[in-house]
C-alpha positions in Angstrom: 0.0 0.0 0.0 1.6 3.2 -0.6 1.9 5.3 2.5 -0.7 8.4 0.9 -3.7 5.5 0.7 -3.8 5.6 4.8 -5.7 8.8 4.2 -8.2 8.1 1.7 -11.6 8.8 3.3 -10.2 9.4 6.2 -10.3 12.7 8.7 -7.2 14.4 9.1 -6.0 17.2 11.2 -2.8 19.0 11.3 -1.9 21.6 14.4 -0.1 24.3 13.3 -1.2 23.5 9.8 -0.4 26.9 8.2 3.4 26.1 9.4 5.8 25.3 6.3 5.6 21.5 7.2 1.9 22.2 7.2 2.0 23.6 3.7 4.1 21.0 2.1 2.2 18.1 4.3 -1.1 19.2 2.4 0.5 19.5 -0.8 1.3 16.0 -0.8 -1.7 14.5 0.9 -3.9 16.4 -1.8 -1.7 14.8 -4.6 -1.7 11.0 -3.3 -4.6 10.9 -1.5 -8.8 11.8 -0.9 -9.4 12.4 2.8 -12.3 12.9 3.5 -11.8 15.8 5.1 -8.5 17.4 6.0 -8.7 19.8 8.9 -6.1 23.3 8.9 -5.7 23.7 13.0 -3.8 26.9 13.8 -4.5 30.3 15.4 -3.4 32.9 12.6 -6.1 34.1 10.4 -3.9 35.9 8.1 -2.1 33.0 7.4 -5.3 30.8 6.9 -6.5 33.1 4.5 -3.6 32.8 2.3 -3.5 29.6 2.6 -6.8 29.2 1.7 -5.5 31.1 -1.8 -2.9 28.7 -2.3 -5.6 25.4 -1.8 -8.9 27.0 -2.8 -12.4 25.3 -1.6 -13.8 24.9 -4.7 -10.9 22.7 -6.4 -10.1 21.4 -2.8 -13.6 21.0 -1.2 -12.8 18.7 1.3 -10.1 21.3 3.4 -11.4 22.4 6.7 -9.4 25.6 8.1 -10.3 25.8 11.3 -8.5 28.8 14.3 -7.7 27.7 17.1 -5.1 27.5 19.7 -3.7 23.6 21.2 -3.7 26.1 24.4 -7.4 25.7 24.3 -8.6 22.6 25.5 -12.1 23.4 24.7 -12.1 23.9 20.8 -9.4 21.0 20.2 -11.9 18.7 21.5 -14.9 20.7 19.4 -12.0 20.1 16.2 -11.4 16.5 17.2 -14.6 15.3 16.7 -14.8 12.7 14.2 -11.5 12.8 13.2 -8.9 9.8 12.5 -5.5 11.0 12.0 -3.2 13.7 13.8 0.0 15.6 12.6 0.4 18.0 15.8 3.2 20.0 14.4 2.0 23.3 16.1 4.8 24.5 19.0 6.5 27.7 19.9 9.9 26.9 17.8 12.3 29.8 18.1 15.2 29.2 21.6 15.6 33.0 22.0 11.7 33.7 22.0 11.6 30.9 24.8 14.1 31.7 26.6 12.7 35.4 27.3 9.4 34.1 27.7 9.7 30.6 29.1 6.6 30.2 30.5 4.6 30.6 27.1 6.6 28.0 26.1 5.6 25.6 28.4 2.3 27.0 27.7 2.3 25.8 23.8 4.6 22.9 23.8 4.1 20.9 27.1 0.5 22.0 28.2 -0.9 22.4 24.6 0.6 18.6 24.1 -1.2 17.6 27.0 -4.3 18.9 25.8 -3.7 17.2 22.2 -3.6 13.9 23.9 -6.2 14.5 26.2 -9.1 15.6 23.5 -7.3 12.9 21.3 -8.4 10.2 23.3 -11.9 11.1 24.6 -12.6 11.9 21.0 -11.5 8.3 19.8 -8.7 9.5 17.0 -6.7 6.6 16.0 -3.8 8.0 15.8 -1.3 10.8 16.7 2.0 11.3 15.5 4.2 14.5 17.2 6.6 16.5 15.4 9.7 17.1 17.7 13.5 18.1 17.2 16.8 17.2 17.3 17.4 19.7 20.5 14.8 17.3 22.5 18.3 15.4 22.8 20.1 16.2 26.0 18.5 19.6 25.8 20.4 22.7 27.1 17.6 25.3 26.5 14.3 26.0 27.3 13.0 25.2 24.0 14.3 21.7 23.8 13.9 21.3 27.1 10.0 21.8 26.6 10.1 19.5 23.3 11.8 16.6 25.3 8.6 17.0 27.6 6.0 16.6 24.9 7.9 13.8 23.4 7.5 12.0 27.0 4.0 12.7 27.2 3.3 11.6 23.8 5.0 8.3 24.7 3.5 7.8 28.0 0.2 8.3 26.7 -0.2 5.0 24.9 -0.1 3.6 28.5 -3.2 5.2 29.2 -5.1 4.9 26.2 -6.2 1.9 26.3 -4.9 -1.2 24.2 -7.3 -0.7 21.6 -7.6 3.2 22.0 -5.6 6.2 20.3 -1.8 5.4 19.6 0.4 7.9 20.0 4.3 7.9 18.3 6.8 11.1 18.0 9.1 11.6 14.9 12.4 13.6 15.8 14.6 14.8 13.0 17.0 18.1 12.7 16.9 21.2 10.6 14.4 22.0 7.7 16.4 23.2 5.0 14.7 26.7 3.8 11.9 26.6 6.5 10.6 29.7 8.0 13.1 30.4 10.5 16.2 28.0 8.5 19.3 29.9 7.8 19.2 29.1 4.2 17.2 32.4 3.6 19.1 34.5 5.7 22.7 33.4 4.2 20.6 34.1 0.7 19.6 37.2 1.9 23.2 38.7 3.1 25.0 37.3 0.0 24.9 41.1 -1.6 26.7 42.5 1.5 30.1 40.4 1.2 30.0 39.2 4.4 28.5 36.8 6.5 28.1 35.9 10.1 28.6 32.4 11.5 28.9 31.0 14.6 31.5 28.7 15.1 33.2 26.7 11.5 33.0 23.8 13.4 29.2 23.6 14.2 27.4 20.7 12.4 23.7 20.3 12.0 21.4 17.7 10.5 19.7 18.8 7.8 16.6 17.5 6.2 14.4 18.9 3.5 10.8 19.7 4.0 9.2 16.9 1.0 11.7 14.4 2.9 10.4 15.2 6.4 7.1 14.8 5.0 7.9 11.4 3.5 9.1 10.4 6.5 5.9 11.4 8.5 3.5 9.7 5.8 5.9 6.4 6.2 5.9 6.6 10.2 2.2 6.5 10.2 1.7 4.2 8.5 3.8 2.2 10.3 4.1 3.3 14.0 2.5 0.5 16.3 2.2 3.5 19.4 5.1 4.8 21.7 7.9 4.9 19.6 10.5 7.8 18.7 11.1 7.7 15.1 14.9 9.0 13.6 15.3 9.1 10.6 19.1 9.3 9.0 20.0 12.4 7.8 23.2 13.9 6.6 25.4 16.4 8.5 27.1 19.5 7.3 28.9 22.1 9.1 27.5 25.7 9.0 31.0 26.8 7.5 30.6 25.4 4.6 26.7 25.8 4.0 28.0 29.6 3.5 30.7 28.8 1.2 28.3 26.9 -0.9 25.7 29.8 -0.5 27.9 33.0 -0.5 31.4 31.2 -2.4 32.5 35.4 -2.4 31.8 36.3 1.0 34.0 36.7 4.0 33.0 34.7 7.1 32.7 36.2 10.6 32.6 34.4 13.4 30.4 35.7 16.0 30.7 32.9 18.2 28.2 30.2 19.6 25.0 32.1 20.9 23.3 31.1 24.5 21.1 27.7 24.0 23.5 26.4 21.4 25.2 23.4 21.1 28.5 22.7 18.8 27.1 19.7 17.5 23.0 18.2 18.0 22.5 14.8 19.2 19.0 12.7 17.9 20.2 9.5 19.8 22.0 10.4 23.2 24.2 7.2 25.1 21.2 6.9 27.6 18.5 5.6 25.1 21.1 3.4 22.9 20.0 0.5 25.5 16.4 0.7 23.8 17.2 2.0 19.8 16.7 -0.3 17.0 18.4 0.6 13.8 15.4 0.2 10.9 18.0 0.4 8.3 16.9 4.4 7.0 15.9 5.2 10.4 16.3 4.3 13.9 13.0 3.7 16.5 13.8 4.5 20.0 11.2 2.4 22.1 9.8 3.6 25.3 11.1 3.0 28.9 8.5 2.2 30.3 6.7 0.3 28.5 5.6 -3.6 27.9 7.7 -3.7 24.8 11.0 -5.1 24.7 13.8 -4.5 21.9 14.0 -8.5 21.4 10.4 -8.3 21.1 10.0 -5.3 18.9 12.8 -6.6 16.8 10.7 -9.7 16.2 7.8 -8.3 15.1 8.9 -5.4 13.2 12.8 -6.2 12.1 15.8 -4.3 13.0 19.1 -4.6 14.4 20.0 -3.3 18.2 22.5 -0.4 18.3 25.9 -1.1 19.7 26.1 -0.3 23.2 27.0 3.5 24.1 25.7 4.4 20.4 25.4 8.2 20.0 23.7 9.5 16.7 25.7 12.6 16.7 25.8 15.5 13.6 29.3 15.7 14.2 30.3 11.7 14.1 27.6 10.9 11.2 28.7 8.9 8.3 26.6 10.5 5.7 28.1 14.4 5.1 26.4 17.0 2.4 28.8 17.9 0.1 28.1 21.7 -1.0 27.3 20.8 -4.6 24.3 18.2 -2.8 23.1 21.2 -0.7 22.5 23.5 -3.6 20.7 21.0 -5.3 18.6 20.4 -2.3 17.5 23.7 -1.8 17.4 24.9 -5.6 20.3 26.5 -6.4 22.8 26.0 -8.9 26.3 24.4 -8.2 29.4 26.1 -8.8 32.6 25.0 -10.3 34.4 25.5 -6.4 32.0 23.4 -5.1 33.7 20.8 -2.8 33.2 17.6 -0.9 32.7 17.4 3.1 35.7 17.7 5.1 35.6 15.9 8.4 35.0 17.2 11.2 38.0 19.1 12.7 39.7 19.9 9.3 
């Protein structure tokens, strides 16, 4: 079955659906699918409204825009009703926002979670898959602190469902490439001034593209079996030379690492190798506490155990962007002085 047939006559809602993963996630379910009715949860109007432009009711009659905030218990369970499926991708997502105003953060991303689960299972959905991030890993800021939260919450909560009631599964990857908020449009933007700032040339992230993290939702759900955190392998690439292969004429400055940053972001810390499978193009990291085992899970659903102490790391990841793959990842054309990845430390 391919993984858009899940949603055919199905009811799906997305929080924080006027997000870019939103945007592309309704793209694509248009394209392979017919839900029956697909349900736009977020709390900006403005944004609805050009959405609504981009996927017009009359060629797309079965879209639903519908505001709300997951802060509001009350009108998630009124836009739960009836519905099968749920992307929650909505979450305050910026760390300097949340670390000046940490208690909204909690607001959105731990107690709006809470209430996702909570209408979620007193409105019977059948399943629930949370967006999270690579800085729920050992977090050292507020934002990822409040992610890593969620993701335990969305875990937990299969244990309370019910065996035969709402599942609930997480999917954890690292940075969109050209999101709202990615540094690919910034670097773009500050090509003209001949200079551009960069934190540290050592810094590695994971990148991911928007159509693959989408992909990789569509597959998970199909898939997920409730309580796992899905990881998908991604390549690395240090910030250094994603400005090279954006701005090959500029100067770099090095402003240094900024409060809430981490050299190098972690998607499978030590501490959960004990309980990660390795799918092959992703890893699963089962729940602690949970009546699975890994032996178990492994013989149902395949996979190999991680070694022990296994850290999926962006700085010791065996899959590297070279700058002629970035710019053909995010659109733009290669240049001759495009080079290969150096390791880490070169």
């Amino acid at each position: 079955m391919a993984t858009g047939d899940q949603f055919s006559g199905r009811s799906v809602l997305v929080t924080g659906g006027t997000g870019s993963f939103g945007q592309a996630f309704t793209r694509r379910i248009l394209a392979e699918s017919n839900p029956r009715r697909l349900i736009i949860f977020s709390r900006d109007e403005l944004k609805q409204s050009e959405m609504r432009r981009a996927f017009p009711p009359e060629a797309h009659p079965n879209i639903r825009f519908f505001i709300g905030d997951i802060r509001d218990r009350d009108r998630l369970y009124r836009a739960l009703q009836k519905v099968d499926i749920v992307v929650h991708a909505a979450a305050l997502k910026q760390v300097d926002t949340a670390e000046y105003n940490p208690f909204e953060a909690v607001r959105t991303n731990v107690l709006g979670s809470q209430n996702v689960i909570d209408a979620a299972i007193d409105c019977g959905v059948r399943k629930v898959l949370a967006l999270s991030t690579d800085k729920a890993a050992n977090p050292i800021n507020l934002y990822g602190a409040t992610k890593l939260a969620a993701d335990k919450l969305f875990t937990a909560a299969n244990n309370y469902a019910g065996a035969d009631s709402t599942r609930f599964a997480v999917v954890r990857y690292g940075n969109v490439l050209g999101s709202r908020g990615s540094v690919v449009p910034l670097f773009t933007k500050l090509r003209a001034s001949g200079t551009i700032p960069i934190t540290d040339p050592r810094m590695t992230r994971f990148w991911i593209t928007i159509d693959q993290a989408v992909a990789f939702v569509f597959a998970r759900l199909a898939g997920m079996r409730g309580g796992e955190v899905f990881v998908p392998k991604i390549p690395s690439m240090k910030l250094a030379d994603m400005a090279r292969a954006i701005c090959p004429d500029c100067e770099q400055h090095v402003v240094g690492v900024r409060p809430g940053e981490k050299m190098h972001e972690v998607m499978v810390p030590a501490d959960e190798a004990s309980h990660t499978v390795d799918m092959g193009d992703h890893y699963v990291i089962l729940p602690a506490f949970h009546h699975w085992e890994g032996a178990g899970y492994m013989a149902n659903y395949g996979g190999e155990p991680v070694p022990e102490g296994f850290v999926y790391s962006s700085e010791t990841n065996e899959h590297w962007l070279g700058e002629g793959e970035f710019l053909e990842l995010v659109g733009l054309k290669p240049t001759a002085a495009s080079r290969r990845p150096e390791p880490v430390g070169a």
